[in-house]
PDB file of N, CA, C and O in Angstrom, chain B, residues numbered from 101:
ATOM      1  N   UNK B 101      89.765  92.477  44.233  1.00  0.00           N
ATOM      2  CA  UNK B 101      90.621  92.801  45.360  1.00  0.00           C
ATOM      3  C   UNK B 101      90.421  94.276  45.688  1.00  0.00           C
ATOM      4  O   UNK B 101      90.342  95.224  44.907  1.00  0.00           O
ATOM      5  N   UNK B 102      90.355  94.258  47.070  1.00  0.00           N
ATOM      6  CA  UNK B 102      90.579  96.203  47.551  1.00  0.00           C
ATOM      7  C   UNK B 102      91.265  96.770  47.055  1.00  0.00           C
ATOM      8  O   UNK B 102      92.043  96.099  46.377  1.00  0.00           O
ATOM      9  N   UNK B 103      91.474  98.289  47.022  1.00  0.00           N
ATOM     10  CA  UNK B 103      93.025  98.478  46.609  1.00  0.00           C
ATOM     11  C   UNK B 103      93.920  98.211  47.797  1.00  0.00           C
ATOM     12  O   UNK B 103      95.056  97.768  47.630  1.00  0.00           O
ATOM     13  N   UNK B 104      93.466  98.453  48.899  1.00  0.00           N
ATOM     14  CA  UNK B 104      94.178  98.135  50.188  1.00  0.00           C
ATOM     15  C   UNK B 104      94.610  96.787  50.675  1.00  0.00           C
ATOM     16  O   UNK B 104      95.110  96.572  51.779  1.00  0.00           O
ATOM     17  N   UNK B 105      94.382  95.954  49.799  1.00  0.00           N
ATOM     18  CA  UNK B 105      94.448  94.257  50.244  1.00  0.00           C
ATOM     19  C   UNK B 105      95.973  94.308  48.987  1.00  0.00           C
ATOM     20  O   UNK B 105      96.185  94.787  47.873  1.00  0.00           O
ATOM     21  N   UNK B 106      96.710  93.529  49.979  1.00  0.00           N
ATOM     22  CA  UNK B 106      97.996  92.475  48.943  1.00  0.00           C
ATOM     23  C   UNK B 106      97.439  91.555  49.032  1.00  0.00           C
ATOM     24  O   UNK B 106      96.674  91.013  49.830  1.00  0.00           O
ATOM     25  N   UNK B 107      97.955  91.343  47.949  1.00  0.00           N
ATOM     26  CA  UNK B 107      98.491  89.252  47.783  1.00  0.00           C
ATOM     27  C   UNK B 107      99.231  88.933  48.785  1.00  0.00           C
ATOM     28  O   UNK B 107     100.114  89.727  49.111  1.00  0.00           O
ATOM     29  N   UNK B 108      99.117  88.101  49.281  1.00  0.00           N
ATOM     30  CA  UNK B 108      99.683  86.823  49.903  1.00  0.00           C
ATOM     31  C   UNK B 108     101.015  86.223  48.896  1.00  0.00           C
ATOM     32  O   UNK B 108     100.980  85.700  47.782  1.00  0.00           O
ATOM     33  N   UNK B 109     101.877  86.462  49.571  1.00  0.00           N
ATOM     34  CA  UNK B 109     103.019  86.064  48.402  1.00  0.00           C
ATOM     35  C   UNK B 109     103.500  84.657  49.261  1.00  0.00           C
ATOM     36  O   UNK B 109     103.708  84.429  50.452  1.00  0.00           O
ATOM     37  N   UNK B 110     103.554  83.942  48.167  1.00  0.00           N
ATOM     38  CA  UNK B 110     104.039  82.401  48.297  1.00  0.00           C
ATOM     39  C   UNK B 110     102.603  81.204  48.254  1.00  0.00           C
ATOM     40  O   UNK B 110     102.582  80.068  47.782  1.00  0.00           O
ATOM     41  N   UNK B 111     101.567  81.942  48.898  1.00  0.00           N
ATOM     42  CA  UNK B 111     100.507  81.132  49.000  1.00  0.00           C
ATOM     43  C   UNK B 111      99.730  81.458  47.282  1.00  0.00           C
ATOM     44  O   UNK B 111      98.978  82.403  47.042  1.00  0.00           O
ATOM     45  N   UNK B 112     100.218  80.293  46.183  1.00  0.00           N
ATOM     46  CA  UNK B 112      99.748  80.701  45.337  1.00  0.00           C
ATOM     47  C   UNK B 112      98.409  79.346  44.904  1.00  0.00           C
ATOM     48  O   UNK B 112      98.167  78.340  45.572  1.00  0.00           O
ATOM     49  N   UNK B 113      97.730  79.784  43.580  1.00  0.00           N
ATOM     50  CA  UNK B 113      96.525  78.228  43.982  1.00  0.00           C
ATOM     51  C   UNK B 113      97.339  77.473  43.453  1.00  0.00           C
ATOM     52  O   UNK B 113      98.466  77.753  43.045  1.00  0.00           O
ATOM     53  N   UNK B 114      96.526  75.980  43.431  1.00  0.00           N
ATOM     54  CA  UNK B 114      97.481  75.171  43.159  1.00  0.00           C
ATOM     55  C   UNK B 114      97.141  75.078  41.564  1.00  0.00           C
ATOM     56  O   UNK B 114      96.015  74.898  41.099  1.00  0.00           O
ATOM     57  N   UNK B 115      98.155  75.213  40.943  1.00  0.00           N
ATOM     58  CA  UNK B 115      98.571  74.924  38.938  1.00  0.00           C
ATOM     59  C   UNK B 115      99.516  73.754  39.198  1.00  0.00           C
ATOM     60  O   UNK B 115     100.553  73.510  39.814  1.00  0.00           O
ATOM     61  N   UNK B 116      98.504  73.078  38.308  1.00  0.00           N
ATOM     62  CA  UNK B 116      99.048  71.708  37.378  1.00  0.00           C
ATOM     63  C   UNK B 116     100.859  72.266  36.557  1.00  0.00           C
ATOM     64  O   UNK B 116     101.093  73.094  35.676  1.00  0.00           O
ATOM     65  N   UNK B 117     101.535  71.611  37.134  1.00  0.00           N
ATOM     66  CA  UNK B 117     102.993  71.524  36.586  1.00  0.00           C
ATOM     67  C   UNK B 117     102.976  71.274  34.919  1.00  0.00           C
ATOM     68  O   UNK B 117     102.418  70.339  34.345  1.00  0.00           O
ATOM     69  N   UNK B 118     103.507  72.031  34.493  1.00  0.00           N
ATOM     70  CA  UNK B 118     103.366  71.760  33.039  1.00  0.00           C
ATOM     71  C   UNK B 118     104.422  70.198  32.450  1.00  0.00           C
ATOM     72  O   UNK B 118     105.439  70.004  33.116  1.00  0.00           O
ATOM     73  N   UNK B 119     104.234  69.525  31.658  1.00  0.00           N
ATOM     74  CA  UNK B 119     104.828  68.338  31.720  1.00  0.00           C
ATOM     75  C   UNK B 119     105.973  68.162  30.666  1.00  0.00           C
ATOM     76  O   UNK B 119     105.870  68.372  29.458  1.00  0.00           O
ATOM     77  N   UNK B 120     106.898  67.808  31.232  1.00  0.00           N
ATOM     78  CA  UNK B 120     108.031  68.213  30.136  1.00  0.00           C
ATOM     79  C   UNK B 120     108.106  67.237  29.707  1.00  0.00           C
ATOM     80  O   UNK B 120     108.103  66.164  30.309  1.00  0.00           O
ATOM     81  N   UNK B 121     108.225  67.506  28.098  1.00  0.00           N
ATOM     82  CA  UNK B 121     108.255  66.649  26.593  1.00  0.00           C
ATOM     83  C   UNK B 121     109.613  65.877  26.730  1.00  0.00           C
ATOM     84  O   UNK B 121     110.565  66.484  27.221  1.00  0.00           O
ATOM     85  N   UNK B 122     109.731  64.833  26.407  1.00  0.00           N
ATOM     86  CA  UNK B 122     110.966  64.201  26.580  1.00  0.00           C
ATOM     87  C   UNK B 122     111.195  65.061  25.121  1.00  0.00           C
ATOM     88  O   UNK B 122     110.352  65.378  24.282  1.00  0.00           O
ATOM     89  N   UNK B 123     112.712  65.322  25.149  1.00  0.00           N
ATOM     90  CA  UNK B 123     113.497  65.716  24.069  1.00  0.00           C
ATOM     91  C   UNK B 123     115.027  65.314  23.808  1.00  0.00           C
ATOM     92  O   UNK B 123     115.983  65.709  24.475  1.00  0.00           O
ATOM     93  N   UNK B 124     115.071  64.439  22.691  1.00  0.00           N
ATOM     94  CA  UNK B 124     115.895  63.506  22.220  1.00  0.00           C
ATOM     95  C   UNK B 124     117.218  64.468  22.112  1.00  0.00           C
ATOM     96  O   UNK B 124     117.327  65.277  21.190  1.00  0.00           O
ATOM     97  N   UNK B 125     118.057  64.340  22.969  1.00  0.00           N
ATOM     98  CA  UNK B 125     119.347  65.041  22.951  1.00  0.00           C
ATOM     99  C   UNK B 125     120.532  64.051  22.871  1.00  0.00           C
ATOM    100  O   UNK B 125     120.709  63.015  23.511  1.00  0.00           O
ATOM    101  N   UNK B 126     121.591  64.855  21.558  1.00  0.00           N
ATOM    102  CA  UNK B 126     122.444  63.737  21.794  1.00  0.00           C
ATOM    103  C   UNK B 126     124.000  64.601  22.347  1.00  0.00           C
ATOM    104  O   UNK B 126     124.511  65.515  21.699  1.00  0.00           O
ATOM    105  N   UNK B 127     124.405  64.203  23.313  1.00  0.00           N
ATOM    106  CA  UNK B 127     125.649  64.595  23.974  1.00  0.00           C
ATOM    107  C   UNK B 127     126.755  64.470  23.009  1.00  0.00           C
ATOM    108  O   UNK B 127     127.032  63.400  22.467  1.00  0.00           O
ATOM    109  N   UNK B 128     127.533  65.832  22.751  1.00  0.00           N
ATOM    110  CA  UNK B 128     128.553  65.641  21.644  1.00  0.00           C
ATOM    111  C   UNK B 128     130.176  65.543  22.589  1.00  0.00           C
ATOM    112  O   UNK B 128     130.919  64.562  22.583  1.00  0.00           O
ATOM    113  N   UNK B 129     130.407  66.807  23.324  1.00  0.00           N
ATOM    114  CA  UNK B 129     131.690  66.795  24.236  1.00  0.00           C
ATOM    115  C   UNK B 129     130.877  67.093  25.357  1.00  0.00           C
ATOM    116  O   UNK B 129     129.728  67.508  25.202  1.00  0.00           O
ATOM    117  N   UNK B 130     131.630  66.828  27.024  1.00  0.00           N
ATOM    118  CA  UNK B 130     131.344  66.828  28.115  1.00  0.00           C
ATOM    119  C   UNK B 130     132.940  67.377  28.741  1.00  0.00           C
ATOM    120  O   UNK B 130     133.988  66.823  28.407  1.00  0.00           O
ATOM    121  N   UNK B 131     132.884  68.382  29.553  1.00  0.00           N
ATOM    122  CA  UNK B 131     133.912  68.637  30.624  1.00  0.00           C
ATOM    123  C   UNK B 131     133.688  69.293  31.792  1.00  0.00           C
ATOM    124  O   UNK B 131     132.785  70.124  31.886  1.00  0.00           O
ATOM    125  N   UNK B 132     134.668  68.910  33.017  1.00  0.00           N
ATOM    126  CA  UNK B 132     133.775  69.485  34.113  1.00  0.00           C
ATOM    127  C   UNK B 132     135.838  70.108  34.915  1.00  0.00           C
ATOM    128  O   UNK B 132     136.971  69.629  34.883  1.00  0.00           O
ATOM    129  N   UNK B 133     135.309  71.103  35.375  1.00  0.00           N
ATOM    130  CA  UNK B 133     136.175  71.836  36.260  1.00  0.00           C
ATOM    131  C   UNK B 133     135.804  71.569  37.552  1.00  0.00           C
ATOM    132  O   UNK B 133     134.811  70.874  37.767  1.00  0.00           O
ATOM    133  N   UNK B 134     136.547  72.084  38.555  1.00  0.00           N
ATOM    134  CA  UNK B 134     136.355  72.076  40.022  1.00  0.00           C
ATOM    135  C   UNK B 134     136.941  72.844  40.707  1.00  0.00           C
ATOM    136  O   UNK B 134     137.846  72.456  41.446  1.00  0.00           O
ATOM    137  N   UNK B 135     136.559  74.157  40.629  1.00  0.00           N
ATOM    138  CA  UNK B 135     136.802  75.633  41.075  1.00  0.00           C
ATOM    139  C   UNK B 135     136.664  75.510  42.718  1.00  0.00           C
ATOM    140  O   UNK B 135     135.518  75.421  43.159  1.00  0.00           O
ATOM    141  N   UNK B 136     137.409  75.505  43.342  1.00  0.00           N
ATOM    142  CA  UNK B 136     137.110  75.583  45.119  1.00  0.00           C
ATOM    143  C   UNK B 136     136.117  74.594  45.250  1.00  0.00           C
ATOM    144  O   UNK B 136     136.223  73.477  44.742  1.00  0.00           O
ATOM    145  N   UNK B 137     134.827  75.102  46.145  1.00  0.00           N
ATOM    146  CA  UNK B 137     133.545  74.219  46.246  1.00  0.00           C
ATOM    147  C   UNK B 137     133.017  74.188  45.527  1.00  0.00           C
ATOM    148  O   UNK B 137     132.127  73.366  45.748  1.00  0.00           O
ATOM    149  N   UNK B 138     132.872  74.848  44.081  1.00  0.00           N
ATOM    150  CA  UNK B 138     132.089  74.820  42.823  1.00  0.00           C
ATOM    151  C   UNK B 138     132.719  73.720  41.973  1.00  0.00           C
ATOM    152  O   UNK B 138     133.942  73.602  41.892  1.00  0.00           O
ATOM    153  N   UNK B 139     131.765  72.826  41.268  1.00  0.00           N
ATOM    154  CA  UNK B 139     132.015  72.182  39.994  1.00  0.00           C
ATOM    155  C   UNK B 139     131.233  72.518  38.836  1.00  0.00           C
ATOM    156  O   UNK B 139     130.028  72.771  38.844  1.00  0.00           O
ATOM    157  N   UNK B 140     132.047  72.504  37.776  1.00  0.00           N
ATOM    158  CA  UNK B 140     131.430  72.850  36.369  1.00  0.00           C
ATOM    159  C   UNK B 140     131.154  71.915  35.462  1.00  0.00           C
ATOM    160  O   UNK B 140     132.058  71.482  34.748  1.00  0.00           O
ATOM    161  N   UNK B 141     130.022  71.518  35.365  1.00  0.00           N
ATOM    162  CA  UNK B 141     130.016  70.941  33.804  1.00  0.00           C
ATOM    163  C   UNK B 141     129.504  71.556  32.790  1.00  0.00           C
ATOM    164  O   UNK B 141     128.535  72.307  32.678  1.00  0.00           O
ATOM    165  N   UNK B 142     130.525  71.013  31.822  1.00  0.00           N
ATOM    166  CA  UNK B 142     129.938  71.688  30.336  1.00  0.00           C
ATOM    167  C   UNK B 142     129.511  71.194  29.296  1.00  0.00           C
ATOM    168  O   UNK B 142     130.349  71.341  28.407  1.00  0.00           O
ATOM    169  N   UNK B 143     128.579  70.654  28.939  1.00  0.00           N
ATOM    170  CA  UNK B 143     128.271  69.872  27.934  1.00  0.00           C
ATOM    171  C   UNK B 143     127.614  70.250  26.604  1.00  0.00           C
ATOM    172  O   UNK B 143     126.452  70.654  26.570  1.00  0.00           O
ATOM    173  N   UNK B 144     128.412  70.109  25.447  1.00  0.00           N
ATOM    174  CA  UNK B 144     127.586  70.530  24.196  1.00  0.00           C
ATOM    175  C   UNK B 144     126.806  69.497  23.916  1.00  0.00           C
ATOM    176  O   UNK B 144     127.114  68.307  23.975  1.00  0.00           O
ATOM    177  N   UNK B 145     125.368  70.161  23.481  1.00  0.00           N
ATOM    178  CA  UNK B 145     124.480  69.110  22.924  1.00  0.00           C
ATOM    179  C   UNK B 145     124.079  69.508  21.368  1.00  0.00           C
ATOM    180  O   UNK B 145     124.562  70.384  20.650  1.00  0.00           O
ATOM    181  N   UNK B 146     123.041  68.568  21.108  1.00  0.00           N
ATOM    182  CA  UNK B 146     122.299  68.666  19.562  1.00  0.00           C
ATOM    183  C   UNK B 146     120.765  68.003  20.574  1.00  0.00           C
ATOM    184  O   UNK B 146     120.676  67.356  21.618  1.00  0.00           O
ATOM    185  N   UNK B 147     119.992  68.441  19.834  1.00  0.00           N
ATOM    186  CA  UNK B 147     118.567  68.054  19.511  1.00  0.00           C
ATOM    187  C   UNK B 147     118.117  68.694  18.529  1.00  0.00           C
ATOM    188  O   UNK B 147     118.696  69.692  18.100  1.00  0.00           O
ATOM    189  N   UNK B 148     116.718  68.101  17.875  1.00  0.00           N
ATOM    190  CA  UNK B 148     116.172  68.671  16.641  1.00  0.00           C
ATOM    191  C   UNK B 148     116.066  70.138  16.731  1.00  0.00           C
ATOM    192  O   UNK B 148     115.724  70.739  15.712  1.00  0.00           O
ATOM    193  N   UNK B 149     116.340  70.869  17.931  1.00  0.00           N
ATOM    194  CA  UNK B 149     115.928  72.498  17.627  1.00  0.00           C
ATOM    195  C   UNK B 149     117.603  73.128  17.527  1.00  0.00           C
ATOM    196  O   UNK B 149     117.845  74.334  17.496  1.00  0.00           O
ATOM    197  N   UNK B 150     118.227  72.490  17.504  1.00  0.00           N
ATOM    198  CA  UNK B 150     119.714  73.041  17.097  1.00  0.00           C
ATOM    199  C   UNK B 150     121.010  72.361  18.157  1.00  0.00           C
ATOM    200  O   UNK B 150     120.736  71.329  18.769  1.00  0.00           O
ATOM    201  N   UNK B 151     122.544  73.055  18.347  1.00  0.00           N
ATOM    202  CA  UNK B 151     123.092  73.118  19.143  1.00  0.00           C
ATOM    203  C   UNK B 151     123.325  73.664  20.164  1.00  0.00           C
ATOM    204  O   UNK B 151     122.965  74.832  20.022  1.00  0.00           O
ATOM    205  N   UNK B 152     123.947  73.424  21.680  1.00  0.00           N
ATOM    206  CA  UNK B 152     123.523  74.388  22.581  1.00  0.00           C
ATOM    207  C   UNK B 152     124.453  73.764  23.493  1.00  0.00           C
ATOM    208  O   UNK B 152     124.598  72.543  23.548  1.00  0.00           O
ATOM    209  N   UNK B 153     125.319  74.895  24.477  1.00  0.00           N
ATOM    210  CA  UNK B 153     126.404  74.429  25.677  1.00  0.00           C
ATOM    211  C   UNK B 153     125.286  74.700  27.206  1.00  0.00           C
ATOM    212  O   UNK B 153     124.604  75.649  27.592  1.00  0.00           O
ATOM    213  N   UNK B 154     125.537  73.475  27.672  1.00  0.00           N
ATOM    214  CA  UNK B 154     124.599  73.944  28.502  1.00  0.00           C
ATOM    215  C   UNK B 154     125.477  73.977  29.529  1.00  0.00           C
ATOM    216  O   UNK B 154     126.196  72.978  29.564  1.00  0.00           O
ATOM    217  N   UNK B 155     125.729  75.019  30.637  1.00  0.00           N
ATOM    218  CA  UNK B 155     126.768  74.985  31.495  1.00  0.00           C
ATOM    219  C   UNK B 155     126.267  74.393  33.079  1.00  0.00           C
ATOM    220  O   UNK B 155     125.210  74.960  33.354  1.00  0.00           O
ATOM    221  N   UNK B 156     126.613  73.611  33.998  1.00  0.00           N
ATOM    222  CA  UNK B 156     126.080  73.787  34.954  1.00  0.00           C
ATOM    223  C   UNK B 156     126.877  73.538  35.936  1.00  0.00           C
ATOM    224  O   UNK B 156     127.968  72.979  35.831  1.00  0.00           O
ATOM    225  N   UNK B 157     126.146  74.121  37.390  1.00  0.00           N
ATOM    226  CA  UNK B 157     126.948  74.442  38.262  1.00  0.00           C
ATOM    227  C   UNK B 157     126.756  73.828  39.443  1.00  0.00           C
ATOM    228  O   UNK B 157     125.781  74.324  40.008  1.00  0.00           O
ATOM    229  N   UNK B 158     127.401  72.723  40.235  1.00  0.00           N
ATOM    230  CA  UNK B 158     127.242  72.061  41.219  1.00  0.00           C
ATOM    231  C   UNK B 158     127.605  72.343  42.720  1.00  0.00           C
ATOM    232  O   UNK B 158     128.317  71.523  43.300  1.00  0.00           O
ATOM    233  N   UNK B 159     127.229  73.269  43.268  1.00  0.00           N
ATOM    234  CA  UNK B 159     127.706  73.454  44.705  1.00  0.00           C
ATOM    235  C   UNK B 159     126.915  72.751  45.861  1.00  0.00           C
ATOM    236  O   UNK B 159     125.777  72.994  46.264  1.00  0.00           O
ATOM    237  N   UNK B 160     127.893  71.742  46.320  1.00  0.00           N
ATOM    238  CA  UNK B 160     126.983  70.500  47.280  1.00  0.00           C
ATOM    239  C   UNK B 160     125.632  70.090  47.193  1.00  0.00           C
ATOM    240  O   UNK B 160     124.795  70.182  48.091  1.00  0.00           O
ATOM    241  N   UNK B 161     125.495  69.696  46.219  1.00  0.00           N
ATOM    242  CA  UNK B 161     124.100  68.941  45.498  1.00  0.00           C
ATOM    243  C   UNK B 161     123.258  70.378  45.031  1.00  0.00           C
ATOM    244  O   UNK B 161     122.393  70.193  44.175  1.00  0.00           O
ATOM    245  N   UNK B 162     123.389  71.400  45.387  1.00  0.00           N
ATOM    246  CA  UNK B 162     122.420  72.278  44.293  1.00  0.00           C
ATOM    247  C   UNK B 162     122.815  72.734  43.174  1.00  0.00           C
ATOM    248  O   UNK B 162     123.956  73.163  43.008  1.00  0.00           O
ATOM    249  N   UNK B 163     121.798  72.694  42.143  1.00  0.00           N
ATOM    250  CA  UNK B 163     122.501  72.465  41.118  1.00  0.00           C
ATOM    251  C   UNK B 163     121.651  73.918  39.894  1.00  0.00           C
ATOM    252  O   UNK B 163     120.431  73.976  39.737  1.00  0.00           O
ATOM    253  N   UNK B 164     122.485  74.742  39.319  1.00  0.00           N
ATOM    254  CA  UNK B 164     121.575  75.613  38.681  1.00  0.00           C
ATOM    255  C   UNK B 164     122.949  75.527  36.944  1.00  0.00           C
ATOM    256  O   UNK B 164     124.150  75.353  36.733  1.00  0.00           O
ATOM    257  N   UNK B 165     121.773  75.769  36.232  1.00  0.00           N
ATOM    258  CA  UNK B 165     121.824  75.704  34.719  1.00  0.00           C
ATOM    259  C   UNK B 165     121.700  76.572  33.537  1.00  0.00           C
ATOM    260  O   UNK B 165     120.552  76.843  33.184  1.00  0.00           O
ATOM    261  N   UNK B 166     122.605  77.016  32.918  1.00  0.00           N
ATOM    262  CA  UNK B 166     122.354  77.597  31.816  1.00  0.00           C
ATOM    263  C   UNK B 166     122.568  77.439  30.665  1.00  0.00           C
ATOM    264  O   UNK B 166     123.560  76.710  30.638  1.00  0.00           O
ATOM    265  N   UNK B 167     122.175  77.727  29.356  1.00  0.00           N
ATOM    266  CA  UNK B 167     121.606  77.184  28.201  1.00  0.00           C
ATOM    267  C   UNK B 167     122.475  78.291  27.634  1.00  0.00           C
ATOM    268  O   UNK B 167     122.502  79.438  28.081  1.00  0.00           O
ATOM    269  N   UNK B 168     123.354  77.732  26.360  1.00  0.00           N
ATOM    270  CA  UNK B 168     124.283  79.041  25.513  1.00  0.00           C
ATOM    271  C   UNK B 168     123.738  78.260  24.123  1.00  0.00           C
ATOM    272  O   UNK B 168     124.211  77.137  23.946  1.00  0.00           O
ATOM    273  N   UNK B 169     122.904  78.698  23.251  1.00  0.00           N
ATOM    274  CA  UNK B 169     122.776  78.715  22.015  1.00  0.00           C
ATOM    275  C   UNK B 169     123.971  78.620  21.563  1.00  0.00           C
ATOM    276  O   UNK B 169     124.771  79.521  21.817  1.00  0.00           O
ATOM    277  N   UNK B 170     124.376  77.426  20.737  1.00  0.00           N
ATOM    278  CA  UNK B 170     125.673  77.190  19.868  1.00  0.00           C
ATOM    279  C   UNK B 170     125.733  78.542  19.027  1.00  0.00           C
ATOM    280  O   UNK B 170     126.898  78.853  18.781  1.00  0.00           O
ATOM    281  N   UNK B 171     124.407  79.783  18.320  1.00  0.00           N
ATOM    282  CA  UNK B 171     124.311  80.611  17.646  1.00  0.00           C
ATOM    283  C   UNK B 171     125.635  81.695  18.566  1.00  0.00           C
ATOM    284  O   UNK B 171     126.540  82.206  17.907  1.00  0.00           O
ATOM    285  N   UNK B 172     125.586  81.807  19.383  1.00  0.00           N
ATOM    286  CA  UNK B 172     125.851  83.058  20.171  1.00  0.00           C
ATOM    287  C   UNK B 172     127.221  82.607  21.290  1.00  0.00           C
ATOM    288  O   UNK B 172     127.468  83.341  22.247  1.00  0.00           O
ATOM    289  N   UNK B 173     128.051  81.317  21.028  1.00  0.00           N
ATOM    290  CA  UNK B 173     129.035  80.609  22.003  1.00  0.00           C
ATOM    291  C   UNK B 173     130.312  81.614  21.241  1.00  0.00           C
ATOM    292  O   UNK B 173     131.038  82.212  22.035  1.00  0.00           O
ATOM    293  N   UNK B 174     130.507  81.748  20.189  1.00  0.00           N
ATOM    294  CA  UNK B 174     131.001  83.157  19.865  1.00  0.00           C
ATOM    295  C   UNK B 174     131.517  84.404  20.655  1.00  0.00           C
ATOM    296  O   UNK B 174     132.600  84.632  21.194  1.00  0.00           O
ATOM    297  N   UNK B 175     130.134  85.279  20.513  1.00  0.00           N
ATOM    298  CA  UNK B 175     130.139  86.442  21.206  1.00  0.00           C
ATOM    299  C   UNK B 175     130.501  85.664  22.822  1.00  0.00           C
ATOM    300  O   UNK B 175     131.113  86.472  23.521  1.00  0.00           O
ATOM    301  N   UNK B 176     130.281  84.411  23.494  1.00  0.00           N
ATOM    302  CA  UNK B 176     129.550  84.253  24.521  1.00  0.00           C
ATOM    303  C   UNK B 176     131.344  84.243  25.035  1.00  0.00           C
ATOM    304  O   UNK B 176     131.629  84.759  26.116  1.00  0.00           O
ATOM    305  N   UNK B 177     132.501  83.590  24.121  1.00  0.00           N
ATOM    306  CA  UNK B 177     133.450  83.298  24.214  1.00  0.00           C
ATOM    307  C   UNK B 177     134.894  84.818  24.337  1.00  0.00           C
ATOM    308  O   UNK B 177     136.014  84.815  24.847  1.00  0.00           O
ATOM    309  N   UNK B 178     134.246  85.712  23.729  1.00  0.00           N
ATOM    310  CA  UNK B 178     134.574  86.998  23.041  1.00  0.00           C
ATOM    311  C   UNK B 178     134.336  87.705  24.938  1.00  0.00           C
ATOM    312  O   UNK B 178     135.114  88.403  25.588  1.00  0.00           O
ATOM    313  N   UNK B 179     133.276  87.273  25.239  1.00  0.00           N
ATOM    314  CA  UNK B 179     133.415  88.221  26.512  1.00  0.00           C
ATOM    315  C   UNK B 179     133.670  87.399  27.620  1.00  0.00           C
ATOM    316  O   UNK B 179     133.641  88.012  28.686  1.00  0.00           O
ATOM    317  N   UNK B 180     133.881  86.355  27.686  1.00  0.00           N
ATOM    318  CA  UNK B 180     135.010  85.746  28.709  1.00  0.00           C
ATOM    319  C   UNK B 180     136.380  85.742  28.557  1.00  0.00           C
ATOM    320  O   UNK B 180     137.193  85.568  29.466  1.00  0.00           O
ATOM    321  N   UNK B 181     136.620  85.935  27.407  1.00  0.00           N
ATOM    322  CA  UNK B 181     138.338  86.258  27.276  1.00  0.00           C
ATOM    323  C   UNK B 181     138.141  87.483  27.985  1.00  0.00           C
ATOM    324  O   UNK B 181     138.418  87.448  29.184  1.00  0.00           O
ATOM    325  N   UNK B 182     137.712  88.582  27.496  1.00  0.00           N
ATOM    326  CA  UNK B 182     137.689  89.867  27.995  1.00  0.00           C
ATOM    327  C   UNK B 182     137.593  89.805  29.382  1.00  0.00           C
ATOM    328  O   UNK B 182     138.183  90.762  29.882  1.00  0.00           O
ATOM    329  N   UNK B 183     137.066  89.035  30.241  1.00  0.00           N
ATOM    330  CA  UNK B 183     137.118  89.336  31.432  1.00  0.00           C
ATOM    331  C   UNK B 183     138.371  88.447  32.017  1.00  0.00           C
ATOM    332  O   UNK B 183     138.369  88.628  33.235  1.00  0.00           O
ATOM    333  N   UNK B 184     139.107  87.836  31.763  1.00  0.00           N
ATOM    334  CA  UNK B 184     139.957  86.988  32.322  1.00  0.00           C
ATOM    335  C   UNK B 184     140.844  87.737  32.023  1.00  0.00           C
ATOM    336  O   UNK B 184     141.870  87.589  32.687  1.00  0.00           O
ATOM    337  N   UNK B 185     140.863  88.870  30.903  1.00  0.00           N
ATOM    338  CA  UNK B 185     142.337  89.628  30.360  1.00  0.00           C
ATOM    339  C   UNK B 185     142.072  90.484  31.284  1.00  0.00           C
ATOM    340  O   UNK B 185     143.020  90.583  32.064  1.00  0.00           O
ATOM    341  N   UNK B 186     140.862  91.402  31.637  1.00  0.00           N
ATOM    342  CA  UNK B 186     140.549  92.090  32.472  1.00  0.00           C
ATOM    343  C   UNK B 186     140.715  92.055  34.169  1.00  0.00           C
ATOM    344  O   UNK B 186     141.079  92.972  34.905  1.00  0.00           O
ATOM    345  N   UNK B 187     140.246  90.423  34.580  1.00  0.00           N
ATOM    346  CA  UNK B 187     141.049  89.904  35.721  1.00  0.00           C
ATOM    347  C   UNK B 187     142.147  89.990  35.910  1.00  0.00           C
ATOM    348  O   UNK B 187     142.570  90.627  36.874  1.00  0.00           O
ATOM    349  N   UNK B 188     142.786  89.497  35.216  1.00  0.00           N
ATOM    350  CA  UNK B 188     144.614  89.286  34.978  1.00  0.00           C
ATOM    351  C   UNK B 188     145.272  90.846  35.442  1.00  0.00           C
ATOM    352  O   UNK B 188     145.988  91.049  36.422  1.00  0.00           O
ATOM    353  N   UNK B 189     144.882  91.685  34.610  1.00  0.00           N
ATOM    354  CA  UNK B 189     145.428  93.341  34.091  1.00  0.00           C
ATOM    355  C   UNK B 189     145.140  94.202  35.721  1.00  0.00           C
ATOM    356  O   UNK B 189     145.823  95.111  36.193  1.00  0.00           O
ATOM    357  N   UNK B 190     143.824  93.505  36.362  1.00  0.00           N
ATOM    358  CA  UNK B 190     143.765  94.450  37.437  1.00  0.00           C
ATOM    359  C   UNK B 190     144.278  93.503  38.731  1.00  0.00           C
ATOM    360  O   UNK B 190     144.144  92.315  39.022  1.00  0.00           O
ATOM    361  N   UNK B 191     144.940  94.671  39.355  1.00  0.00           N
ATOM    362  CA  UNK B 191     144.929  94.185  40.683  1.00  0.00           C
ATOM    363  C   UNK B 191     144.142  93.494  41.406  1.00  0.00           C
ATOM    364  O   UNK B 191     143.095  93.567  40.763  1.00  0.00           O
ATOM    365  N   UNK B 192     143.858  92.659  42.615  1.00  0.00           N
ATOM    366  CA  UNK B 192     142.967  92.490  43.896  1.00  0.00           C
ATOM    367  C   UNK B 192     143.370  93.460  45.060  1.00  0.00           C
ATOM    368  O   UNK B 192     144.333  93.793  45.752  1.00  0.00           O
ATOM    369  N   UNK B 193     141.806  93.750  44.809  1.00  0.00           N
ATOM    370  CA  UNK B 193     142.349  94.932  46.183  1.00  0.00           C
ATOM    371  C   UNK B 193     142.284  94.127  47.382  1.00  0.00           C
ATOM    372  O   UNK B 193     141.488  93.246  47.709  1.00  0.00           O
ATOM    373  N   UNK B 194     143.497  94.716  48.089  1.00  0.00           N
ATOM    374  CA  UNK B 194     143.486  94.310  49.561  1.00  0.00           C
ATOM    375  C   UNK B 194     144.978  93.493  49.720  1.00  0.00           C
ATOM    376  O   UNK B 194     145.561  93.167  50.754  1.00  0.00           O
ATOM    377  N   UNK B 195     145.384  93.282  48.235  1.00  0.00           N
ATOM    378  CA  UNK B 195     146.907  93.112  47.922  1.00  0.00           C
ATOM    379  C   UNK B 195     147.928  93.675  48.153  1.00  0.00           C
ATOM    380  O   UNK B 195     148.991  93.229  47.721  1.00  0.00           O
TER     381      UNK B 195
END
């Protein structure tokens, strides 16, 4: 490449999708909230590589996911109190 030439962003070649391994998960608890237009589910799992809360988030069919290592639901728990005590304690501005 020039130094004067970019990339083309978005036009990338085409790569083979990597193929995801089925992985034997077994569902232990499941709960789901329904915050305004947001829904939550929360589901703890097990598979052979450990435990894990996987949280996810449903706003009118799109759907995005995150993974909490059962190692770290702890600390993970430690700083959501903190922010809800922290919510609570402060005002909303515009109140």
């Amino acid at each position: 490449m020039i130094s004067n030439e970019r990339p083309t962003f978005g036009a990338r070649p085409y790569v083979e999708k990597a193929r995801k391994h089925s992985v034997n998960e077994e569902t232990i608890k499941t709960d789901r909230v329904q915050i305004e237009r947001k829904a939550f589910v929360f589901t703890l799992k097990e598979n052979p590589r450990g435990r894990f809360l996987r949280i996810t988030e449903d706003v009118n069919g799109r759907r995005d996911t995150i993974i909490v290592p059962a190692t770290g639901l702890e600390d993970f728990r430690k700083i959501l109190d903190a922010m809800v005590e922290t919510s609570a304690a402060t005002p909303v501005k515009g109140d």
